[in-house]
C-alpha positions as a Markdown table, in Angstrom:
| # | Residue | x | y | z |
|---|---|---|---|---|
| 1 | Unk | -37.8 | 32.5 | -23.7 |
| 2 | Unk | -40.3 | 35.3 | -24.8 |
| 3 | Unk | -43.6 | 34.3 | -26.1 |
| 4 | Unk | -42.7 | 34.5 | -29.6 |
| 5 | Unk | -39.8 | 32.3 | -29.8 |
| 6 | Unk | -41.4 | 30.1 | -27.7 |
| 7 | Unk | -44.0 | 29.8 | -30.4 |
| 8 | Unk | -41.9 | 28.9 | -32.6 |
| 9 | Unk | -40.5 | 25.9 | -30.8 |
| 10 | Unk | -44.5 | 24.7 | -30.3 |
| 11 | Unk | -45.3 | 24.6 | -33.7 |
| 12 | Unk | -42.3 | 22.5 | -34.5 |
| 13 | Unk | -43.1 | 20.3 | -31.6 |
| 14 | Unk | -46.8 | 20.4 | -33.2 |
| 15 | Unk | -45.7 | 19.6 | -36.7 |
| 16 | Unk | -43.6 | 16.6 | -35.9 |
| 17 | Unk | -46.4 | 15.2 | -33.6 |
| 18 | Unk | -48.6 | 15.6 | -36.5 |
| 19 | Unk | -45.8 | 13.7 | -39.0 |
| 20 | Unk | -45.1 | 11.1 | -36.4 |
| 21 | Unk | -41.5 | 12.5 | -36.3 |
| 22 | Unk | -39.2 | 13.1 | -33.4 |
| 23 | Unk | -40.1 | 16.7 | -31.4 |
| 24 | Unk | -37.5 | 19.1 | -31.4 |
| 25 | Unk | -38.9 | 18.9 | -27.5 |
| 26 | Unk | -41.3 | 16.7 | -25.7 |
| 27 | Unk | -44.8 | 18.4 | -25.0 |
| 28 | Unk | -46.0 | 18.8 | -21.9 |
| 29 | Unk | -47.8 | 15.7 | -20.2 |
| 30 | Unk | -51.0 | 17.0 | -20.5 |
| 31 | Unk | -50.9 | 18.5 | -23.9 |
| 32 | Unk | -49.2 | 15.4 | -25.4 |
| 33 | Unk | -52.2 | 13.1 | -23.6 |
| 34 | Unk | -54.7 | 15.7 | -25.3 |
| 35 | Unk | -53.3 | 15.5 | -28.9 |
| 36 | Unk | -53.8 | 11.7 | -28.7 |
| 37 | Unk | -57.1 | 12.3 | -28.3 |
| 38 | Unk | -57.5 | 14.4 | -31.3 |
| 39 | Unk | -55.0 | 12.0 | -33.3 |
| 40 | Unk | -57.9 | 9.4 | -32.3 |
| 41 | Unk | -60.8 | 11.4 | -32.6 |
| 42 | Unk | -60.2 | 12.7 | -36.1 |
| 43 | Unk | -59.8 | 16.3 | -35.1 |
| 44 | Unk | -59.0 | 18.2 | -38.0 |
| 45 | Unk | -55.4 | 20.2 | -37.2 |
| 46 | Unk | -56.2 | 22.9 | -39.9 |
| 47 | Unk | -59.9 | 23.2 | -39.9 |
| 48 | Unk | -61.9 | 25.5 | -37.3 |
| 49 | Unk | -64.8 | 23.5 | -36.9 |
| 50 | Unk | -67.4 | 24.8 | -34.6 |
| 51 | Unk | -70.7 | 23.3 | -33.5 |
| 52 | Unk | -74.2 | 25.1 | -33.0 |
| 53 | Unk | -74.7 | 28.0 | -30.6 |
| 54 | Unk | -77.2 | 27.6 | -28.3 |
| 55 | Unk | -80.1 | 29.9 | -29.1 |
| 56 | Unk | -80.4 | 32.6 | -25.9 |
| 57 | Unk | -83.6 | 30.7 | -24.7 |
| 58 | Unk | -81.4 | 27.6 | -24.1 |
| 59 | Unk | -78.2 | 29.6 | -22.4 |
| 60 | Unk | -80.4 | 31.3 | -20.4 |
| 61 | Unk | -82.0 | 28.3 | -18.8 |
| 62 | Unk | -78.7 | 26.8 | -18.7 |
| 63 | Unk | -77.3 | 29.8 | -16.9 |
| 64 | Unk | -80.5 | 29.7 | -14.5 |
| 65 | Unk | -79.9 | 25.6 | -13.6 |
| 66 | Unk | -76.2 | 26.1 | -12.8 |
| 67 | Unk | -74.8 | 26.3 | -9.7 |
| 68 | Unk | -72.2 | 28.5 | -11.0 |
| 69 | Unk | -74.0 | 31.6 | -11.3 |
| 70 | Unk | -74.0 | 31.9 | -7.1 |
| 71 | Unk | -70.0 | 31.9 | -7.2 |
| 72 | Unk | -70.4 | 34.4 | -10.2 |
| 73 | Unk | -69.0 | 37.4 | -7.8 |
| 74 | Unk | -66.7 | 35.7 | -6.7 |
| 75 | Unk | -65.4 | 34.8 | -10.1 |
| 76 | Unk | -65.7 | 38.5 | -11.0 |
| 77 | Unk | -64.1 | 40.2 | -7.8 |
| 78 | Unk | -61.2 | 37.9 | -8.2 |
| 79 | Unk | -60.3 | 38.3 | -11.7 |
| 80 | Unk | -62.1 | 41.1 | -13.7 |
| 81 | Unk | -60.4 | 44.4 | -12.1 |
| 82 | Unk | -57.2 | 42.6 | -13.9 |
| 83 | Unk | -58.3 | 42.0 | -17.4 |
| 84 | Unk | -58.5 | 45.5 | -19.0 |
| 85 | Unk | -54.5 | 45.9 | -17.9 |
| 86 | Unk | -53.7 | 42.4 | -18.8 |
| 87 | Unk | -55.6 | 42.3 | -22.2 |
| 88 | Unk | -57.6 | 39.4 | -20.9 |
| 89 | Unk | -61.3 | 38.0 | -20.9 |
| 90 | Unk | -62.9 | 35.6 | -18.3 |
| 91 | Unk | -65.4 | 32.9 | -19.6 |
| 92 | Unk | -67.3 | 30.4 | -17.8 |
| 93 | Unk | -68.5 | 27.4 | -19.1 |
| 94 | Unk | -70.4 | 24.7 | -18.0 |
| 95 | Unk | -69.6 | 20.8 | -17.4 |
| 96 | Unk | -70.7 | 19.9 | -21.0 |
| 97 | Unk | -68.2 | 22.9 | -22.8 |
| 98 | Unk | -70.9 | 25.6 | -23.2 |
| 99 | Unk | -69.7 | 29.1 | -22.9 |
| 100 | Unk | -71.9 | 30.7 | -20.3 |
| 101 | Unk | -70.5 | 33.9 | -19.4 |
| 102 | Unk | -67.9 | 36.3 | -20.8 |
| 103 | Unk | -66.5 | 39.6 | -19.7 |
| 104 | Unk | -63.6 | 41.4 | -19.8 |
| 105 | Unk | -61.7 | 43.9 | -22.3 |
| 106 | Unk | -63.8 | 45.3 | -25.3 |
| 107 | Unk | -61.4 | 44.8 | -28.2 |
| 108 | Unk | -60.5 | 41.4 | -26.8 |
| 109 | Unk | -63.8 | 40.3 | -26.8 |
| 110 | Unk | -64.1 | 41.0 | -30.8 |
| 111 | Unk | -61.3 | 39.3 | -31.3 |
| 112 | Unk | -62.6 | 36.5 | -29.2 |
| 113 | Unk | -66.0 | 36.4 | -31.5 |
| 114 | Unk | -63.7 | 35.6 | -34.6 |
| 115 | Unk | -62.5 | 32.7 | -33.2 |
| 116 | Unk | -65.9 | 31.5 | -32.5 |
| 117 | Unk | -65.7 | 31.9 | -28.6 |
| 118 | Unk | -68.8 | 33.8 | -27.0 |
| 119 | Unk | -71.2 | 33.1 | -25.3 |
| 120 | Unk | -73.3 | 29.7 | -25.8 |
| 121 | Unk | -70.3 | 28.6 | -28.2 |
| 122 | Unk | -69.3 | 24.6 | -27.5 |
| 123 | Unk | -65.7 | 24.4 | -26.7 |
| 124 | Unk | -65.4 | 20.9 | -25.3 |
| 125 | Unk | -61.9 | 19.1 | -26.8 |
| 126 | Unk | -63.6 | 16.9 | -29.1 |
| 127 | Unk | -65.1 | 19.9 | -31.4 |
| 128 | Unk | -62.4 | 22.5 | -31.3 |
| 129 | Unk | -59.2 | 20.5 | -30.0 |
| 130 | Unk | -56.8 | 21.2 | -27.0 |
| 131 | Unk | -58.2 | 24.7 | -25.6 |
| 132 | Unk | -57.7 | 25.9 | -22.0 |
| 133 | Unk | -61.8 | 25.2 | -21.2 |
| 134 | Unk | -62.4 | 21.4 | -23.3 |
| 135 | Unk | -58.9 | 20.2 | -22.3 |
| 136 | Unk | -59.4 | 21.3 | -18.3 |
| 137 | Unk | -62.8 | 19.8 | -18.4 |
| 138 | Unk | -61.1 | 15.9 | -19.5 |
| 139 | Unk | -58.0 | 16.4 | -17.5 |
| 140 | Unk | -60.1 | 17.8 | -14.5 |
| 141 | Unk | -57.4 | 19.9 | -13.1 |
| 142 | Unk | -55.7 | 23.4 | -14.2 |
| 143 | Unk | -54.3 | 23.8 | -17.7 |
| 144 | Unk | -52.9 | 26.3 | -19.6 |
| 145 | Unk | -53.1 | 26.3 | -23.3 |
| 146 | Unk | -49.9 | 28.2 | -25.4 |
| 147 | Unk | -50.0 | 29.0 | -29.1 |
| 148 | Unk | -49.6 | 26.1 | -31.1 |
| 149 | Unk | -50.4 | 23.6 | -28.1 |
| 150 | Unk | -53.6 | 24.4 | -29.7 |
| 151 | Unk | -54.4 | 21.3 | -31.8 |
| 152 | Unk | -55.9 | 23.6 | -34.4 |
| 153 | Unk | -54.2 | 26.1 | -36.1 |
| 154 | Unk | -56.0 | 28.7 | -36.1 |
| 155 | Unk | -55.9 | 28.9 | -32.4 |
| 156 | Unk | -52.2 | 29.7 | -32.6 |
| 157 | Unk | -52.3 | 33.0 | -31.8 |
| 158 | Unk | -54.2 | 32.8 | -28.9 |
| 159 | Unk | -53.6 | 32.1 | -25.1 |
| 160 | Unk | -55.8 | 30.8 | -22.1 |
| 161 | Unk | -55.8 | 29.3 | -18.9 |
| 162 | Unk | -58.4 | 27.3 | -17.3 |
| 163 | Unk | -59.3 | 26.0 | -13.9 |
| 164 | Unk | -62.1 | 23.2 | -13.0 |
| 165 | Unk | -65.0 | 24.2 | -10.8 |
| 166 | Unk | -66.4 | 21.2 | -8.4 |
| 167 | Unk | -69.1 | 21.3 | -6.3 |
| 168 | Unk | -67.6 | 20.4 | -3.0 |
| 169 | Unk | -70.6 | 18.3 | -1.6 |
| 170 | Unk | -69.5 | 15.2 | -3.8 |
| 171 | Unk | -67.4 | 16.6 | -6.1 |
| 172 | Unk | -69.3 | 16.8 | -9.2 |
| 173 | Unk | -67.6 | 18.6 | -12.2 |
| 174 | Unk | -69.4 | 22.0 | -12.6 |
| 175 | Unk | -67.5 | 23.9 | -15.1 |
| 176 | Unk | -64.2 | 25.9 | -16.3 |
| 177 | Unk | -63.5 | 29.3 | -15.4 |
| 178 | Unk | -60.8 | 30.4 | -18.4 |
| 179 | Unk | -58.4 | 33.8 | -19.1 |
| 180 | Unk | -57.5 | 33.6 | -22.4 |
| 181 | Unk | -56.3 | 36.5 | -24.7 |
| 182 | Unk | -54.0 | 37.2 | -27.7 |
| 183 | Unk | -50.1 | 35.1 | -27.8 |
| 184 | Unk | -48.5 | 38.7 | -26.4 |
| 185 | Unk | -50.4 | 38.1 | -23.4 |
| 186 | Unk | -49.5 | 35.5 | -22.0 |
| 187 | Unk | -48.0 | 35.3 | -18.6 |
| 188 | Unk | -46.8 | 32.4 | -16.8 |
| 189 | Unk | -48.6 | 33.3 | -13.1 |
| 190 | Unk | -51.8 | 33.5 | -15.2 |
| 191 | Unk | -52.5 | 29.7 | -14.4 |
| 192 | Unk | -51.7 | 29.8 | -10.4 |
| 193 | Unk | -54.0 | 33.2 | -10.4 |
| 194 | Unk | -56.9 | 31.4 | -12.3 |
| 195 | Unk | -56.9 | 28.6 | -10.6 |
| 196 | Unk | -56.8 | 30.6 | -6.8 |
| 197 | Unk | -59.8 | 31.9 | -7.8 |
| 198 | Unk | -61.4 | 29.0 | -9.0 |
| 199 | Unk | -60.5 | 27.6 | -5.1 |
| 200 | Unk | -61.9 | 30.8 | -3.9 |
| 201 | Unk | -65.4 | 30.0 | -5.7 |
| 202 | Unk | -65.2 | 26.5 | -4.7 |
| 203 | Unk | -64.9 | 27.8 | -0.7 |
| 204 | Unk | -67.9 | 30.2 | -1.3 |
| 205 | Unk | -70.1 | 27.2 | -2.1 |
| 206 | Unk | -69.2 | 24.8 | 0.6 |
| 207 | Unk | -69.6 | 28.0 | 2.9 |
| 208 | Unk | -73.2 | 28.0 | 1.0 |
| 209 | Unk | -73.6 | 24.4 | 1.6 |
| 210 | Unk | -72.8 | 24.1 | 5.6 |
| 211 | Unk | -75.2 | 26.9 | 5.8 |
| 212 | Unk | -77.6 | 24.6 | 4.6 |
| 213 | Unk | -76.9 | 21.9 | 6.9 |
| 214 | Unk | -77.7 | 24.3 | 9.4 |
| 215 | Unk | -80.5 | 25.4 | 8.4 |
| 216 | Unk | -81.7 | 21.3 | 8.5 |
| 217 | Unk | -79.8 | 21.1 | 11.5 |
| 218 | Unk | -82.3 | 23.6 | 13.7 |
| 219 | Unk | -85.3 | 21.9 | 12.0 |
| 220 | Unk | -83.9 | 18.4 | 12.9 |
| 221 | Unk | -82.7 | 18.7 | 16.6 |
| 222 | Unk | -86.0 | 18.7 | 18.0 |
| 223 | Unk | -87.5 | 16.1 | 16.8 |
| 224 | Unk | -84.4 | 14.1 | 17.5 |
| 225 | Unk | -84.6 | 15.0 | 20.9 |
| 226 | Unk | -88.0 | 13.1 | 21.0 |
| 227 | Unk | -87.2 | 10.0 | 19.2 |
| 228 | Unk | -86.0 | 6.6 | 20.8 |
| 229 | Unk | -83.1 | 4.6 | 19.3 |
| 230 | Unk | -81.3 | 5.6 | 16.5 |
| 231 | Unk | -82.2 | 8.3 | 14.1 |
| 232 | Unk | -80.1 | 10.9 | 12.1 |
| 233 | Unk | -80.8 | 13.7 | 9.5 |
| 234 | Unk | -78.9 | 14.0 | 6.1 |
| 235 | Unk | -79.4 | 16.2 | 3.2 |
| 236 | Unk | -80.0 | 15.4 | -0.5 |
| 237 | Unk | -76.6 | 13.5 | -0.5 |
| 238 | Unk | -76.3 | 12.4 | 2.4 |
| 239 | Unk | -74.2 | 14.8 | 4.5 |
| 240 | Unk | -75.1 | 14.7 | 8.4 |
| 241 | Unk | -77.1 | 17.6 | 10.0 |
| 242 | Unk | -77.8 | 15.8 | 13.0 |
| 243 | Unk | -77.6 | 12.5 | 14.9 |
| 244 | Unk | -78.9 | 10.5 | 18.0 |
| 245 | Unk | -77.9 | 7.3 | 19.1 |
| 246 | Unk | -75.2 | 6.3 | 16.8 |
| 247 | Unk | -71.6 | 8.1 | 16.5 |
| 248 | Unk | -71.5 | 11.0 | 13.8 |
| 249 | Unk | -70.0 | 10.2 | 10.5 |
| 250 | Unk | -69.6 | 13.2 | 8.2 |
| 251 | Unk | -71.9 | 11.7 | 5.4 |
| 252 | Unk | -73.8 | 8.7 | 4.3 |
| 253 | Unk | -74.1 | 7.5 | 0.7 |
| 254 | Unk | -77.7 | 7.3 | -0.2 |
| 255 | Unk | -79.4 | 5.0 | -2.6 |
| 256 | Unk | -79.9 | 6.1 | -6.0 |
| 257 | Unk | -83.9 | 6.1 | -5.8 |
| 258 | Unk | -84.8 | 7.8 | -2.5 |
| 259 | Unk | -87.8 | 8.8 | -0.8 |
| 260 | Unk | -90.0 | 8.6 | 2.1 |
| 261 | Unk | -91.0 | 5.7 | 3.2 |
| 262 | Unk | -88.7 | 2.5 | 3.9 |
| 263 | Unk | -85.1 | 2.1 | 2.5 |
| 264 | Unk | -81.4 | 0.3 | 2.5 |
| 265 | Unk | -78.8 | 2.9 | 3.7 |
| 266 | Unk | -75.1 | 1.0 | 3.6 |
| 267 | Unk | -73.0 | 1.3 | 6.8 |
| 268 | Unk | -76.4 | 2.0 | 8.6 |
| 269 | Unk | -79.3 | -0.8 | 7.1 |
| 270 | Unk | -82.8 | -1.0 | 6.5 |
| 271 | Unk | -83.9 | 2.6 | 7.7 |
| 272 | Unk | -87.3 | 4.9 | 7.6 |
| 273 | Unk | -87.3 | 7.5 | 5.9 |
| 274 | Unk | -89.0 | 11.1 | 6.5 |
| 275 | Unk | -88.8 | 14.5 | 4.5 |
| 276 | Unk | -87.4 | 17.6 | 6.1 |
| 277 | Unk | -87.2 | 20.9 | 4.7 |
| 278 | Unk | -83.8 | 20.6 | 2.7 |
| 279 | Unk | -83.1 | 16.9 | 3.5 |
| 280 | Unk | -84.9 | 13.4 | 5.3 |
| 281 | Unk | -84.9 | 12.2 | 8.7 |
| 282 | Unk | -83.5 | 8.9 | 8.6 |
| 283 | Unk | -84.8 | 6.5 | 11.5 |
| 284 | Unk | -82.9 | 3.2 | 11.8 |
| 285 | Unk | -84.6 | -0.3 | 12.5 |
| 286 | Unk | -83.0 | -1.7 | 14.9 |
| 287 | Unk | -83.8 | -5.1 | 13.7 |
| 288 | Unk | -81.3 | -5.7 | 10.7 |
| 289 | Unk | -77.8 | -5.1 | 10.1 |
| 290 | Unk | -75.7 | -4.1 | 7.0 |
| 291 | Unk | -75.2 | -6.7 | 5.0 |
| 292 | Unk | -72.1 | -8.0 | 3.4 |
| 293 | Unk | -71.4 | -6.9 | -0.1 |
| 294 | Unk | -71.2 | -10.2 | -2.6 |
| 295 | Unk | -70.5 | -7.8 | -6.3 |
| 296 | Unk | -69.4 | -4.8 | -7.0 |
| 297 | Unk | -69.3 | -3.1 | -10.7 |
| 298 | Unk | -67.0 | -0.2 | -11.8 |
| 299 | Unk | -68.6 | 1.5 | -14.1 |
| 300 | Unk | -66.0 | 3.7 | -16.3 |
| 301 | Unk | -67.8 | 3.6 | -19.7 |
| 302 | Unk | -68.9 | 7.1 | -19.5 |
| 303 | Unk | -66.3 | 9.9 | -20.0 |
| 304 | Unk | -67.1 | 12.2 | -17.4 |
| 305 | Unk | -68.7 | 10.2 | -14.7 |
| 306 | Unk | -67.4 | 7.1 | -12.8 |
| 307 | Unk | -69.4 | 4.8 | -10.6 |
| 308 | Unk | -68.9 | 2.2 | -7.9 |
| 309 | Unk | -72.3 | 0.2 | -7.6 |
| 310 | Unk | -72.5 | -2.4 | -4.4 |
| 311 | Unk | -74.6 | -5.7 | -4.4 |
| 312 | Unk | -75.3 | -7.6 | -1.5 |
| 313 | Unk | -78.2 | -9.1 | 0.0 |
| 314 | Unk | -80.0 | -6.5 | 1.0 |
| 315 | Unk | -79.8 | -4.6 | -2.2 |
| 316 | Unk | -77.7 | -2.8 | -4.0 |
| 317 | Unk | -76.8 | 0.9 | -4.4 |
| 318 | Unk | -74.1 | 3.4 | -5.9 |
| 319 | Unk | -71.9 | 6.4 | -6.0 |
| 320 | Unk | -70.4 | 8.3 | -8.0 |
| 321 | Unk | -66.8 | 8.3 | -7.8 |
| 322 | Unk | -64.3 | 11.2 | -8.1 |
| 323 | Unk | -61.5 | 11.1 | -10.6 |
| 324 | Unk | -58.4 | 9.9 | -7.7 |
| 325 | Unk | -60.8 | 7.7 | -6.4 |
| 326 | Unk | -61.8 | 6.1 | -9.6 |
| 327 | Unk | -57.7 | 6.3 | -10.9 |
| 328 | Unk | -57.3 | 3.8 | -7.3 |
| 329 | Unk | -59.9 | 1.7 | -7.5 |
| 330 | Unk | -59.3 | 0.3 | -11.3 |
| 331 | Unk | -55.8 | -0.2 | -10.1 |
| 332 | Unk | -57.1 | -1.9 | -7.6 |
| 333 | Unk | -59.2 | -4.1 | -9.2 |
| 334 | Unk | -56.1 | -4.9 | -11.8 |
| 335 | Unk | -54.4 | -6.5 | -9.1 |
| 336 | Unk | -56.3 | -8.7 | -7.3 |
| 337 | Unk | -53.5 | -10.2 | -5.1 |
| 338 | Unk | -53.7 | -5.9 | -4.0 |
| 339 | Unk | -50.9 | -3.4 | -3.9 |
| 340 | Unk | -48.7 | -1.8 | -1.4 |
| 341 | Unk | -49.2 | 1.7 | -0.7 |
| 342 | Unk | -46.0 | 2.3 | -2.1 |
| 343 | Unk | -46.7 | 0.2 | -5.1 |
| 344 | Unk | -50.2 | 2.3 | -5.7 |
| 345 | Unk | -48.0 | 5.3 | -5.6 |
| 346 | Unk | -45.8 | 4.2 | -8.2 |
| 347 | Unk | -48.6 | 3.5 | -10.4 |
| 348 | Unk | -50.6 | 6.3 | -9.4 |
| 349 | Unk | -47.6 | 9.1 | -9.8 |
| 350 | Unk | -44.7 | 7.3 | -11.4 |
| 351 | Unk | -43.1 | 8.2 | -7.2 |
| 352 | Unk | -43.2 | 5.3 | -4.8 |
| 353 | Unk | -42.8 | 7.7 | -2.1 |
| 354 | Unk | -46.5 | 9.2 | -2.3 |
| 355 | Unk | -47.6 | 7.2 | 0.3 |
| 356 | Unk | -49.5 | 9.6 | 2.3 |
| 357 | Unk | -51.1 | 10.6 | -0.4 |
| 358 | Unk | -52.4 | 7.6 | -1.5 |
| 359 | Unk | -53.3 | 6.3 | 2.5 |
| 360 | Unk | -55.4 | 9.5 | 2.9 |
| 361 | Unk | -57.5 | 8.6 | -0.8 |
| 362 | Unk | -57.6 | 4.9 | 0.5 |
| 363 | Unk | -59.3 | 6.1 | 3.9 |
| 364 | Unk | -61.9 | 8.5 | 2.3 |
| 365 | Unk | -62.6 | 5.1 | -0.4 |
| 366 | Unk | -62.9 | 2.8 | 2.6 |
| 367 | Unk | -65.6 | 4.8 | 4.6 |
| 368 | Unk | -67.6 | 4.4 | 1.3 |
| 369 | Unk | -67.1 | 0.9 | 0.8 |
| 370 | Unk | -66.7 | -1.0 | 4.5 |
| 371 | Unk | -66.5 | -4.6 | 3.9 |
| 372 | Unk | -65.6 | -4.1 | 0.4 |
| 373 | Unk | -62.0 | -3.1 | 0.5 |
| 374 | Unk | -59.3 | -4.1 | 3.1 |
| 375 | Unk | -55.8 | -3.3 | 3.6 |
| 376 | Unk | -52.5 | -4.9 | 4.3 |
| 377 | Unk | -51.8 | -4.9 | 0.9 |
| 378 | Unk | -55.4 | -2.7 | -0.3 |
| 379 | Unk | -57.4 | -5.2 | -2.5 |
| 380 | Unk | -61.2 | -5.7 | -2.9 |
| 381 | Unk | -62.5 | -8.5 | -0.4 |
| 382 | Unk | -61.9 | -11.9 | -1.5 |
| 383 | Unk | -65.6 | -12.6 | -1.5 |
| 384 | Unk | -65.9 | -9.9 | -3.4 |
| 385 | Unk | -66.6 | -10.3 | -7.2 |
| 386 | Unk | -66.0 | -7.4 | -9.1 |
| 387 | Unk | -66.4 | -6.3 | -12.4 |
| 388 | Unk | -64.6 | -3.4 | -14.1 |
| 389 | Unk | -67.0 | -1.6 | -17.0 |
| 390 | Unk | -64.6 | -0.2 | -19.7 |
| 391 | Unk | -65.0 | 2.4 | -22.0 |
| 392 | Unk | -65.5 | 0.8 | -26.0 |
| 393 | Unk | -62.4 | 2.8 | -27.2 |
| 394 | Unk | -59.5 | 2.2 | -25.0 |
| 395 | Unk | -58.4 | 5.6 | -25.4 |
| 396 | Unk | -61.6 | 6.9 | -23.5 |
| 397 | Unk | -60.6 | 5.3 | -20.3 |
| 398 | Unk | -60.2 | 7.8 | -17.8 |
| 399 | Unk | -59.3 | 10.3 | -20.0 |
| 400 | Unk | -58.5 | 12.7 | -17.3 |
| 401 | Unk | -55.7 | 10.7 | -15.9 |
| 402 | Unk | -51.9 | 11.0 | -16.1 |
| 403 | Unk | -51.3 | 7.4 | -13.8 |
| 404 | Unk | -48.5 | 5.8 | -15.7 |
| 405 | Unk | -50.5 | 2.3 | -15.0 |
| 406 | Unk | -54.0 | 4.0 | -16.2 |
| 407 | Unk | -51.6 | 5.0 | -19.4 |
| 408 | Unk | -50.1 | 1.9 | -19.9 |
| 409 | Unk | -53.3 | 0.3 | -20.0 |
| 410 | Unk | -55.3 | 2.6 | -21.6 |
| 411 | Unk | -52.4 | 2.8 | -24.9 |
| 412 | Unk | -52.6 | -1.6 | -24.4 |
| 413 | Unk | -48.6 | -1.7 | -23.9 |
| 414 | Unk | -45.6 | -1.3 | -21.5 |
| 415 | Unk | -42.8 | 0.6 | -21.3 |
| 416 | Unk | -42.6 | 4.7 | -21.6 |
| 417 | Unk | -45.4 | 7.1 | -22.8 |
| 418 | Unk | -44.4 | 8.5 | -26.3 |
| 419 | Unk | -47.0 | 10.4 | -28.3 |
| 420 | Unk | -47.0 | 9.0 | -32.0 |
């Protein structure tokens, strides 16, 4: 099917999901989850509504406070000596939407200011409907955005493909890198090459990162050397430089308020705490243990960012979690008899055969949360009470997610996904 027949059959698709009529054909999964959020949000299909453009004082500083701008060559090397041939411009935007950066062919780029899309423009879903930056941003994975997949209309004749960025230290949404250019140009490897290079950027930064541990790690050993017992060095969040007395573990999740002087570490108890150029020294007392965990509160009001805060005696403290890892742990706390790794997999990807999958998520939970979850079937700990946080609009519950259970739940029936 060339592009413009295949335009064609999208804007009937479009118009019936507007009418609430049958489709001619079903839209993709994740263009059909996006235009329920614009049905709910009030998008307007035929208005091009755009928000204020940050002034260059603002896009500069945010330009100067992202992390992006150090995987900026990457970003460039990987795509830009394609763009004149292919008709194409790159943007980067941040984690709220903003356009950061934009290069690529000249007469694109004018185009590209008609439609509103330069630099310090907001393109997050919610302002200018299902575009290859907003929609990648909620789904937090890859998405390519065809003609009139667009929500609004006067995106039709445009294409673009856009890839998440995450920093790779706790995997923290930094951004979209996007290709987008005129209907003609579209090309259906433009996704798989956008989103190599978006894996290339994300390398370059862990690269950057275990450089720093390094760096802490030469500062660190010495002193270790000379201290009795049990002490370690961590970064900022917690990943290990360097230990003695106790067996590595790759990281520890810190407290949200952290600083020198005495603290409650989980897996590891009431520690001292010491600054180190680029991270603390960590020295364990030995005379308290980590203590059990009595409530824990899932916290998925927020659209973008999921936490898993711990109470216990000792204290409490929190995490942020990553979208799989919050996707597992509401299903978890749905089903408090727990779930089979088979039956997790069902709910998680609509395949009961994902077990690995699901095992390997479960083990990288579980050295977050020891004592808290347990297996044989997974479930939270029977002490355990837990309390699930959830979005006021239904339709805002992990937004991101394609989980036939998160769908199910998040639409309040049963049975198969239909858009209205």
């Amino acid at each position: 099917m060339d592009a413009r027949e295949a335009a064609r059959l999208l804007k009937g698709v479009r118009a019936a999901a507007l009418a609430g009529n049958r489709p001619p054909a079903a839209p993709r999964p994740e263009i059909a989850e996006s235009w329920r959020r614009m049905l709910a949000g009030g998008v307007h299909p035929d208005r091009d509504a755009r928000s204020r453009m940050l002034s260059a004082a603002e896009t500069e500083e945010r330009r100067r406070l992202s992390p992006l701008r150090e995987v900026l060559p990457v970003l460039r090397e990987g795509l830009l000596p394609a763009l004149d041939g292919a008709l194409h411009i790159m943007v980067v935007a941040d984690a709220d939407g903003r356009l950061l950066w934009r290069e690529g062919h000249a007469s694109i780029l004018r185009k590209a200011d008609r439609l509103g899309f330069g630099v310090g423009a907001d393109w997050n879903e919610a302002v200018v409907g299902t575009n290859g930056v907003g929609t990648a941003l909620v789904a937090r994975r890859p998405v390519q955005v065809f003609s009139a997949e667009h929500f609004v209309s006067s995106h039709h004749d445009w294409t673009c493909a856009g890839a998440p960025l995450r920093d790779p230290r706790d995997g923290r949404l930094l951004g979209v890198v996007d290709v987008s250019g005129p209907l003609a140009t579209m090309h259906p490897a433009t996704l798989a090459w956008v989103s190599s290079v978006a894996r290339l950027a994300e390398r370059e930064l862990r690269v950057r990162h275990l450089e720093s541990l390094e760096r802490l790690r030469a500062v660190a050993a010495p002193l270790l050397a000379r201290l009795p017992g049990r002490a370690l060095a961590v970064d900022g969040l917690g990943w290990t430089a360097a230990v003695t007395g106790l067996a590595p573990q790759e990281r520890y999740p810190l407290p949200k308020r952290f600083g020198p002087g005495r603290a409650w570490v989980p897996t590891l108890g009431d520690c001292g705490v010491e600054a180190l150029p680029g991270g603390w020294l960590l020295r364990v007392a030995e005379s308290r243990t980590d203590a059990p965990a009595g409530r824990v509160v899932l916290d998925f009001s927020r659209p973008r960012s999921w936490a898993v805060t711990v109470y216990g005696a000792a204290g409490s403290w929190s995490q942020e979690l990553s979208p799989r890892h919050a996707e597992l742990l509401f299903l978890l706390a749905e089903s408090p008899r727990g779930r089979s790794a088979a039956e997790l997999a069902a709910e998680l990807f609509g395949d009961p055969t994902r077990t690995v999958t699901v095992r390997a998520e479960l083990s990288r939970v579980r050295r977050h949360l020891a004592g808290v979850l347990t297996h044989r079937p997974y479930r939270f700990a029977e002490d355990v009470e837990v309390e699930v946080i959830r979005p006021r609009d239904p339709a805002g519950l992990l937004p991101h997610s394609t989980a036939p259970a998160v769908i199910r739940a998040r639409l309040g029936r049963t049975g198969p996904d239909v858009i209205p």
